[in-house]
C-alpha positions as CSV (number, residue, x, y, z in Angstrom):
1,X,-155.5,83.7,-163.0
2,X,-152.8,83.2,-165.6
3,X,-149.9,81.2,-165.4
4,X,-147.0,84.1,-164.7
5,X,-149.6,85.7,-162.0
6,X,-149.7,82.2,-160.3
7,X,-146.1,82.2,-160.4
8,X,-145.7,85.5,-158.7
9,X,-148.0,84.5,-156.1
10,X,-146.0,81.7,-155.2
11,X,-143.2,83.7,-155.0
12,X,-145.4,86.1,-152.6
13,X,-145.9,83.5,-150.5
14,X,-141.8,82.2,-150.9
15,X,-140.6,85.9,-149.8
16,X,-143.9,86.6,-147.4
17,X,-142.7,83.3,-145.3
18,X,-146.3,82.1,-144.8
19,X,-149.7,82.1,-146.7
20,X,-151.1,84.6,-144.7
21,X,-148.0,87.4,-145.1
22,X,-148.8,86.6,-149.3
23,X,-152.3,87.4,-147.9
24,X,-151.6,91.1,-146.4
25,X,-149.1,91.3,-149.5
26,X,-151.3,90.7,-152.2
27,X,-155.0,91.8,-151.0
28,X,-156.2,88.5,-151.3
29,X,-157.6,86.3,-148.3
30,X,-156.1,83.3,-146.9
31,X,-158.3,81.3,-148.1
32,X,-157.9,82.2,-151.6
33,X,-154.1,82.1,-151.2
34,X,-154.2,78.5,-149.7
35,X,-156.3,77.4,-152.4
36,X,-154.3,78.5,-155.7
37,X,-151.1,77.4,-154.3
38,X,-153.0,73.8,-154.3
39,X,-154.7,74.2,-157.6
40,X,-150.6,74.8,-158.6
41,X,-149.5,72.1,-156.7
42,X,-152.5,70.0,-157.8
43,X,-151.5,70.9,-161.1
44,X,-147.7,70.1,-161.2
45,X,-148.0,66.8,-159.3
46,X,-145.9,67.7,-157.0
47,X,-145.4,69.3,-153.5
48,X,-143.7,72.6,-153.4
49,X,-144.1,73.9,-149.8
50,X,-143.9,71.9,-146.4
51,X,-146.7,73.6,-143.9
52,X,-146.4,73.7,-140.3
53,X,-148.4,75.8,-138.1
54,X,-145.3,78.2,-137.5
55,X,-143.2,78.3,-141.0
56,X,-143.4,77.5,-144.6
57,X,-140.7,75.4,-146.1
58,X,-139.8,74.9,-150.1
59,X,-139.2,71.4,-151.0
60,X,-136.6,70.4,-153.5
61,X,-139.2,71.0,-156.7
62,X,-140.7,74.2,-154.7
63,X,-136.6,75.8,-154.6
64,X,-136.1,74.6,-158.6
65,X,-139.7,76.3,-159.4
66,X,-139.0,79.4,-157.2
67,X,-135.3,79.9,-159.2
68,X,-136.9,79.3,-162.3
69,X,-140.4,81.7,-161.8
70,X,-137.8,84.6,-160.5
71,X,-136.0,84.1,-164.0
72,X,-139.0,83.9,-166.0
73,X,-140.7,86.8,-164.5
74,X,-137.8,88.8,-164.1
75,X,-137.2,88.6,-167.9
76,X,-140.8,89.7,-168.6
77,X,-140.6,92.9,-166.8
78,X,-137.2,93.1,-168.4
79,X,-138.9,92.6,-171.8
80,X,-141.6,95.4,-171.0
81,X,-138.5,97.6,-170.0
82,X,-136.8,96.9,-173.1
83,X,-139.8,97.5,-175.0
84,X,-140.5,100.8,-173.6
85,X,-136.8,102.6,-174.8
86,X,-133.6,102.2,-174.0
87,X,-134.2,105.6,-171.8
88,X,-135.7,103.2,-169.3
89,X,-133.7,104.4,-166.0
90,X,-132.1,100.8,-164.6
91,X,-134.3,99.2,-161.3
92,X,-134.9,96.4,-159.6
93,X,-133.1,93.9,-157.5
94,X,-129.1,93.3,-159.3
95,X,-128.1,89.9,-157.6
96,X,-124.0,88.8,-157.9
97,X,-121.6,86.5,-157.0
98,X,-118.0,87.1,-156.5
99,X,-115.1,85.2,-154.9
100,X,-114.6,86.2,-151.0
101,X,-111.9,87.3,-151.3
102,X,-111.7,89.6,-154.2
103,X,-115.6,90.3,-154.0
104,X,-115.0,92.2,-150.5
105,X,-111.7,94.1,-151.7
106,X,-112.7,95.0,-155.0
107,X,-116.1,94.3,-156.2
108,X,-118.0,95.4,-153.1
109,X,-117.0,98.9,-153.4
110,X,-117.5,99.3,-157.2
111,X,-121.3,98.0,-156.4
112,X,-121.6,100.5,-153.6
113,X,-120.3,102.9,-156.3
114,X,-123.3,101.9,-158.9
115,X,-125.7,101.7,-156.2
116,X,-124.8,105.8,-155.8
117,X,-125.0,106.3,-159.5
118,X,-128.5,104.2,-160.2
119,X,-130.5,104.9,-157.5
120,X,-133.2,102.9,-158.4
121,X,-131.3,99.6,-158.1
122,X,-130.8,97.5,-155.1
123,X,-127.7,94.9,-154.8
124,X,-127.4,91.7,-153.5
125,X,-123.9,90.6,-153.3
126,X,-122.6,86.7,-152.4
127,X,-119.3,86.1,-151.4
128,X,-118.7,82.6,-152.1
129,X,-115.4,80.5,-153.1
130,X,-117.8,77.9,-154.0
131,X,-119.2,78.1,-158.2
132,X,-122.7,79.4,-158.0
133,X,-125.9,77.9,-160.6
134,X,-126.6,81.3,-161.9
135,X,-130.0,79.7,-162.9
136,X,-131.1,77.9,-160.0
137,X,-130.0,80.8,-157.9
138,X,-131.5,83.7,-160.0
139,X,-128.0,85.4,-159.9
140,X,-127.6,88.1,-162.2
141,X,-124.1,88.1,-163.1
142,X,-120.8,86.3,-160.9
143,X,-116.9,87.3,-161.0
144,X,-115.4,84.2,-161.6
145,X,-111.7,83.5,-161.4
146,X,-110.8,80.1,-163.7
147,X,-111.5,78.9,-167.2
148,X,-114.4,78.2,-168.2
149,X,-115.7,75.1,-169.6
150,X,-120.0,76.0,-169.3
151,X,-121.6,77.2,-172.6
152,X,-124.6,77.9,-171.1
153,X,-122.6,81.2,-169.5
154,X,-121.6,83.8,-171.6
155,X,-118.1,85.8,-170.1
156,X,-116.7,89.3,-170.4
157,X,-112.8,89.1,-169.7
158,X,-112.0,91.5,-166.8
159,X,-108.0,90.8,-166.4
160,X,-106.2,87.9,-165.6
161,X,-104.1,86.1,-162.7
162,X,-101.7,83.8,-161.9
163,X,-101.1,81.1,-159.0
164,X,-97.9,81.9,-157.6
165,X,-95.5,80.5,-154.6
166,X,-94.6,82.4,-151.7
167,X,-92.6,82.7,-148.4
168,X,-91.2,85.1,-146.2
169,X,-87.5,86.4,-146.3
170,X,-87.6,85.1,-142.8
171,X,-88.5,81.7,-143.8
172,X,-86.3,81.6,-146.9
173,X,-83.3,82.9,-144.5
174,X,-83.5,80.0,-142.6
175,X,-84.8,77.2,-144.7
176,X,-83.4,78.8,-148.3
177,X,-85.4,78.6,-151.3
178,X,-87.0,76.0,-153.2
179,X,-84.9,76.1,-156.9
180,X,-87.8,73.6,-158.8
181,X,-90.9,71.9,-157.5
182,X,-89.9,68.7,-156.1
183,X,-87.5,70.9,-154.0
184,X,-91.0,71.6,-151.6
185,X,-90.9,68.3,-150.6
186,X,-88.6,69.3,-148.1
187,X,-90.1,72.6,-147.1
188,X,-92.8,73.5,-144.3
189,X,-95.9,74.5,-146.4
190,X,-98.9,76.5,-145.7
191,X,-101.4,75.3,-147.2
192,X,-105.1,77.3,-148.2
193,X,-107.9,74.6,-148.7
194,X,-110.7,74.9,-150.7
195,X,-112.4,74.0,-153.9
196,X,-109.8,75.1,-156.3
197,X,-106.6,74.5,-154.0
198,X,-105.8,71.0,-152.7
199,X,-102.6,69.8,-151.7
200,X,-101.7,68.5,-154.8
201,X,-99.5,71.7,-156.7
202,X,-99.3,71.9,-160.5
203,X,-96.7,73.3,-162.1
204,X,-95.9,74.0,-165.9
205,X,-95.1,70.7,-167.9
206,X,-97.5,68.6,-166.5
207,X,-96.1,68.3,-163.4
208,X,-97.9,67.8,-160.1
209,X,-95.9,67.7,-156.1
210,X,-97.9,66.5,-153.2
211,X,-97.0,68.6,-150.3
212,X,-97.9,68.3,-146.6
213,X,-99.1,70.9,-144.7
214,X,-97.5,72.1,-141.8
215,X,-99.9,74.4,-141.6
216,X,-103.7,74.1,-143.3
217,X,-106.3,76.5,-143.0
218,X,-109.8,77.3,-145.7
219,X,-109.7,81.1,-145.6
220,X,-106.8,83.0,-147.5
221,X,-106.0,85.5,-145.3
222,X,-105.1,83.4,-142.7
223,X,-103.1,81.6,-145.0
224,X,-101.0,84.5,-145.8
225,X,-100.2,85.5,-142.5
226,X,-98.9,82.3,-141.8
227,X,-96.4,82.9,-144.3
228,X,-96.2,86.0,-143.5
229,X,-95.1,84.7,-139.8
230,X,-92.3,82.8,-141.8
231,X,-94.5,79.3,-141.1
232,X,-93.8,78.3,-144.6
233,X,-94.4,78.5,-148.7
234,X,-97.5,79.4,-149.9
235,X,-99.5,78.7,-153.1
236,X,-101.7,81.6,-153.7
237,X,-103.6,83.6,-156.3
238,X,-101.3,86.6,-157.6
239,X,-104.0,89.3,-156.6
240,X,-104.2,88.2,-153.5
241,X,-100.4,88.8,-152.0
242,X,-100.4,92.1,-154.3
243,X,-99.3,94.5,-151.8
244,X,-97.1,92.3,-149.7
245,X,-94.9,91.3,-153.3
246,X,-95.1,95.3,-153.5
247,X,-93.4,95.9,-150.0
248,X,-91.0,92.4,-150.1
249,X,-92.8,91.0,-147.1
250,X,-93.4,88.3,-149.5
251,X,-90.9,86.7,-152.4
252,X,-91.9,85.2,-155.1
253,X,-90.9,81.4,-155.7
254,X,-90.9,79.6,-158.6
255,X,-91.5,81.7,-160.6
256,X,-90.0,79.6,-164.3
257,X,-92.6,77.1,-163.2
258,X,-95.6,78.7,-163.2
259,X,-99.0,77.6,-164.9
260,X,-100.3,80.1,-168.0
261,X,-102.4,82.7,-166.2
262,X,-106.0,82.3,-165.4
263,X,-108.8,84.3,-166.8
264,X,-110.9,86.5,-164.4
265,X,-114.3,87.1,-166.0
266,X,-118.1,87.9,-165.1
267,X,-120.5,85.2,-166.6
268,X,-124.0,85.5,-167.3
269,X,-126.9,83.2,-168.3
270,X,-126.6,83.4,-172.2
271,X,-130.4,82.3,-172.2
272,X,-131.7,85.2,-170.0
273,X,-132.3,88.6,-171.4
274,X,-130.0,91.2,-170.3
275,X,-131.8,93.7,-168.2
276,X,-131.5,97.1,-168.0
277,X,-129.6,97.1,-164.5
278,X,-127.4,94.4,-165.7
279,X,-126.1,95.9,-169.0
280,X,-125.6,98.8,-166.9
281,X,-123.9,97.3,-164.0
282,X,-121.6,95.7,-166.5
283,X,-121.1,98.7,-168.2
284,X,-119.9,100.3,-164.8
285,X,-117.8,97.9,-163.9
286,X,-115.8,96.2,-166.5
287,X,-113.7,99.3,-166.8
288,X,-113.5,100.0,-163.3
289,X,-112.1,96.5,-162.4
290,X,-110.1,96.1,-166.1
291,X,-108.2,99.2,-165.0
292,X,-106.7,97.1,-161.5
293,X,-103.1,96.1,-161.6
294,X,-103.8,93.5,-159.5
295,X,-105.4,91.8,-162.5
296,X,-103.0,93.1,-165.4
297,X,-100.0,90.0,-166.6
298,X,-98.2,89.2,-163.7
């Protein structure tokens, strides 16, 4: 057995949930199963599943070997594709990351769109705010929304955006509206929490106001209907309050004071070859999300 086959049968056993399931899957025995998964294990020096009579379980080396083998043997069938012509059709499993927020309004149907147009391709689509290990995860390609610092990712610039401050005519009516940033230090705040927003605000210059929440919540859209509701100013992501700066149920705040914009870009592994159903995605999609005015100079 050579060393990529003994990693797909590990993977077998990884997706099958037990060595018996990699059995059926395979059309080897139990047996035989149990006992190259301990030659591997034997091997590597190291444990990579916890057994229990009702479910298989990776340990911390067995999830770090299972991101890795997908990787590995995803680029060798990538390879053979390559290899073969470029009239390849794309297939296979296209695995992505994207913000919550933006993923579900925006990226979600352009993949549903690709899915229609590549038939041979099935998607798997996270929708995280938190920054995904493309590697350790075996993600294909994520929509990320911030500079980026990681030279081990390669980016294709999709638009930009800016963090803004908002409220609602309702709130400015009655509480009037903040002329600079130290101004919010006497304003009710709503404030969205979660890796990339604290309660610390930045402005342009260097400068930085610690506001207090009246109101604190982690998911955006609660957030902005808070503000909505006239609970208080909010410091959001441009895209995100498109449509209510549109129909003035929102006003923009601050506006002289604003940070440069941020760069919204998909990232890829730069050491993993490009397979067919990536370059293809990308080429789907870039234009399709370029051509939002949500993510033109705001």
């Amino acid at each position: 057995m050579d060393r990529l086959d003994e990693l797909a049968l590990f993977l077998t056993i990884v997706d099958a949930g037990s060595l018996a399931g990699a059995a059926r899957r395979t059309g080897r025995s139990p047996p035989v199963v149990t006992r190259r998964l301990g030659k591997l294990e034997h091997r590597l020096g190291v444990r990579l599943l916890e057994r229990n009579t009702r479910r298989l379980t990776l340990t911390d080396a067995g999830r770090r070997l299972a991101a890795h083998a997908r990787t590995l043997i995803a680029d060798f069938d990538n390879a053979m594709l390559d290899a073969a012509g470029e009239g390849v059709a794309p297939r296979g499993r296209l695995r992505i990351s994207a913000p919550l927020m933006f993923g579900r309004r925006h990226v979600a149907p352009v993949v549903m769109d690709y899915l229609s147009a590549y038939p041979d391709v099935s998607a798997e689509l996270s929708l995280t705010d938190g920054t995904v290990d493309l590697i350790e995860e075996g993600v294909d390609a994520a929509l990320r929304i911030a500079h980026l610092d990681d030279t081990s990712l390669v980016a294709r610039r999709i638009g930009e955006v800016r963090r803004i401050f908002v409220a609602s005519p309702r709130y400015l009516e009655r509480r009037g509206a903040p002329q600079r940033p130290a101004d919010l230090v006497g304003h009710d705040i709503v404030l969205f929490v979660n890796q990339a927003n604290s309660a610390d605000w930045r402005f342009s210059g260097g400068e930085t106001v610690h506001v207090t929440a009246r109101f604190q919540v982690n998911r955006a859209e609660a957030a902005i209907a808070a503000a909505l509701a006239g609970h208080g100013v909010l410091s959001v992501l441009s895209y995100q309050v498109a449509a209510e700066l549109a129909e003035g149920s929102l006003v923009r705040l601050l506006r002289d004071f604003e940070r440069p914009p941020i760069p919204v870009q998909f990232v890829m592994p730069t050491t993993r070859l490009m397979a067919p159903r990536v370059r293809a995605f990308l080429d789907f999609t870039l234009p399709r999300l370029s051509s939002l005015d949500v993510l033109k100079p705001a």
